[in-house]
N, C-alpha and C positions, 0 to 999 in steps of 0.2 A: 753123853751129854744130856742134861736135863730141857724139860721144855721151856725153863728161862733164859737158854738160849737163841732161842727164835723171840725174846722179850715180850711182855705183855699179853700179847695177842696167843700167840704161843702157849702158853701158862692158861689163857682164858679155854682157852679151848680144849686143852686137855682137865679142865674142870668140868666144862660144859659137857664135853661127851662122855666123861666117866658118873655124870649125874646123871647125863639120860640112857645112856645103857643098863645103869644100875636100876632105874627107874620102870624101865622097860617100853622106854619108847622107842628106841632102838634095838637093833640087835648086834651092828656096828657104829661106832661112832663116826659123826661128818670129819671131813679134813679138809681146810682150805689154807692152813698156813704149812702143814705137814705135807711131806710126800707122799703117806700114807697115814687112816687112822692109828692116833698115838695110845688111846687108852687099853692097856692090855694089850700093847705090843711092843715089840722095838721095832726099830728100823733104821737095819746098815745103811744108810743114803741121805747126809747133811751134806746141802749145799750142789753145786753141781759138777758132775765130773767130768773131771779133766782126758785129757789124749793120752794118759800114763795109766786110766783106767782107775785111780785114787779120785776121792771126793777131793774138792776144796779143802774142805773141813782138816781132812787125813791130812791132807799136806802141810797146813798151815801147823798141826799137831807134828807132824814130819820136822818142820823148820825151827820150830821152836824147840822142841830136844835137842838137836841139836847146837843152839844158840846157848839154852840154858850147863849143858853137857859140857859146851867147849869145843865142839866135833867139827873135823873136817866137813866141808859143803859135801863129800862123795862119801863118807860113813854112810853105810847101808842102814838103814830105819826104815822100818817098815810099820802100819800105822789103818788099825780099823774103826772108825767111829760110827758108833751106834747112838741114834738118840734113844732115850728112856723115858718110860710114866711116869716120873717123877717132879714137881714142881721147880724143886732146886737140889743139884748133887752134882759132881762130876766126878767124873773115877780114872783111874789108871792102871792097868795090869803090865807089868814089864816083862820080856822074855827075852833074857840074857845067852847068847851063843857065843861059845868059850873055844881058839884054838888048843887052849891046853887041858885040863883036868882042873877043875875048882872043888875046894875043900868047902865042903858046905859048911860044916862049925864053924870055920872061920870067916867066911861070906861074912854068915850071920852075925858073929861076933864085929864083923868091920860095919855092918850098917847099922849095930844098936849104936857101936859109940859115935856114930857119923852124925856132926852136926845140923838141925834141922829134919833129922828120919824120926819117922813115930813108928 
């Protein structure tokens, strides 16, 4: 997740400290909306974590695959969110675990022609 997630102040700050690191008045950038300095880093830890040992974050990303998916509330999903240096992006990496043998041509073939996949 990018720093427009933490809105405005967020964004500001990861402007502000990749100015001044680059500038060299720093050598690490301040953090007060991050958990830790953001410029030229990530950091596994948006939001606060839970009794499950997942962020808020993760979960809320948890709930919603499976809202969007269709998935039972007990579907296993599992879910790591990292914030990133970047103004605005957010990304997604899926990692699919199959009881049977999947044909990967044909995966592939089933999500070019799936409606809404790029």
């Amino acid at each position: 997740q990018a720093a427009s997630g933490a809105g405005q102040p967020g964004m500001d700050e990861l402007v502000e400290g990749t100015r001044a690191v680059l500038a060299g008045e720093r050598d690490v950038a301040e953090n007060k909306i991050f958990a830790h300095p953001l410029p030229f880093n990530v950091i596994p830890h948006i939001d606060k974590f839970q009794e499950n040992g997942y962020t808020k974050e993760e979960m809320k990303v948890t709930w919603e695959t499976r809202k969007i998916c269709g998935l039972d509330d007990d579907f296993p999903v599992s879910c790591t969110a990292v914030r990133i240096p970047t103004s605005r992006a957010h990304s997604e990496s899926i990692v699919a675990l199959f009881e049977k043998s999947v044909d990967v041509a044909a995966a592939r073939k089933a999500l070019e022609e799936a409606p809404g996949v790029k």
